[in-house]
N, C-alpha and C positions, 0 to 999 in steps of 0.2 A: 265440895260436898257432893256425894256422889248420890242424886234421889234416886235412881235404878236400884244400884247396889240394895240404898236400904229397903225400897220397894219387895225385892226379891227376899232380901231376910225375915222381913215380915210374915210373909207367904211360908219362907222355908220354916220359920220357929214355931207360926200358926200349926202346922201342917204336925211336926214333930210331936206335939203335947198334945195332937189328935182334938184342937178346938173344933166345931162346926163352922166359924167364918170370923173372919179378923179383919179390920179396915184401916185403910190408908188414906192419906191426904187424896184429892184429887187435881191430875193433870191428863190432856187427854194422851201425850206417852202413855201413860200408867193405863189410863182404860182401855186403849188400842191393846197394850200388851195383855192384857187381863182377860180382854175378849175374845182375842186370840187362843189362849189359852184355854178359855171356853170352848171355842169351835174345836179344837184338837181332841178334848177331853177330859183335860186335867182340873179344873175345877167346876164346880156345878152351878154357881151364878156372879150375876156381877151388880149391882146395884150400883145405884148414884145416887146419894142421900144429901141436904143440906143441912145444918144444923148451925145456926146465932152465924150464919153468913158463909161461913165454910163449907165448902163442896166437899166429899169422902167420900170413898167407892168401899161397898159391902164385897168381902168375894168370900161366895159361899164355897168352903174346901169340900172337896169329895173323898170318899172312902168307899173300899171293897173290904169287904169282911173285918173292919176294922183296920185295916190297914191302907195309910195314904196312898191315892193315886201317884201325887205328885213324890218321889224320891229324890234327888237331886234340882236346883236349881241355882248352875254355875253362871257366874256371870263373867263376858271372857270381855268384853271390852270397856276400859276405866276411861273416870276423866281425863289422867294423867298418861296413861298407853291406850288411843282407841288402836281399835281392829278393823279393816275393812278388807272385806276380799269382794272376789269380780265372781261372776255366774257361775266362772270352770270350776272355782276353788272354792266350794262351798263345801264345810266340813259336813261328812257325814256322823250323825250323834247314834252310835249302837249297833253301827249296821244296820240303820231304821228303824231302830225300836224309840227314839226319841226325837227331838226335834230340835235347830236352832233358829231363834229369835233374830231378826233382821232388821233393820230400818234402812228403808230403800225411799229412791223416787218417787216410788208407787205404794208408798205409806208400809205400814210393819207386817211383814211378811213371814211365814216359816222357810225353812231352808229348800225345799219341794219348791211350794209357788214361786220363791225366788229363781230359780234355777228354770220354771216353767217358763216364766216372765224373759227368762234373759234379763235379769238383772241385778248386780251384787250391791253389796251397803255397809253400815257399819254392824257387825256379829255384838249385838246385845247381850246374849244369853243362851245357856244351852240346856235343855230340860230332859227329864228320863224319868 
C-alpha cells in the first residue's frame, strides 16, 4: 500500500474539481511533505485536526485566478521500485520552475536545499 502515492492523489483530485481544501489521514511524512509544500507555495495551509481519536491534516489548496497553483504532482519513487540519487544527480523539475520532493538524513527536503546540504535520499515526488 502505497500512503504517499494516495496522499499525493488526494491533493491532485482535490486540486482538479477546484475544492478549497481536502483532508488526509495523518503521519508526520505526510505533514513534513505538506509543509513543505506550504513553504514553496503550492498550497495555502496545513492544519492538524483530531476527530473520535484520529489525527487528519486540513490542506488548504490555493488558486490564482481560478486556476490551481498546484498542476502536476508525480510521484517517482514506489514501494516496490524506490529511487535514490546522491547530491550531483538530483533531477532538475522545468528547468526550476518546479521542485522535487526528497527524504534525506536531514528530514524532507526540496531538490535546492538538498543539493545545498550536500545530500541525496530517496526522490518522493516531483511537483510543477
Amino acid at each position: 500500500m502505497d500512503t504517499i502515492g494516495d496522499f499525493l492523489t488526494i491533493i491532485r483530485n482535490a486540486s482538479r474539481v477546484r475544492k478549497a481544501s481536502c483532508s488526509v489521514p495523518f503521519s508526520n511524512l505526510r505533514k513534513n511533505i505538506a509543509l513543505l509544500l506550504k513553504a514553496e507555495g503550492y498550497i495555502s495551509g496545513v492544519e492538524e485536526t483530531e476527530e473520535n481519536g484520529l489525527k487528519t491534516l486540513i490542506i488548504r489548496l490555493k488558486y490564482v485566478k481560478g486556476v490551481p497553483v498546484l498542476n502536476v504532482l508525480k510521484r517517482c519513487s514506489t514501494p516496490g521500485a524506490r529511487w535514490y540519487v546522491d547530491s550531483k544527480h538530483i533531477p532538475s523539475v522545468l528547468s526550476g520552475l518546479g521542485i522535487c520532493v526528497l527524504s534525506t538524513s536531514k528530514g524532507i527536503l526540496t531538490g535546492a536545499q538538498a543539493k545545498a546540504q550536500s545530500v541525496g535520499g530517496e526522490l518522493i515526488c516531483k511537483v510543477w
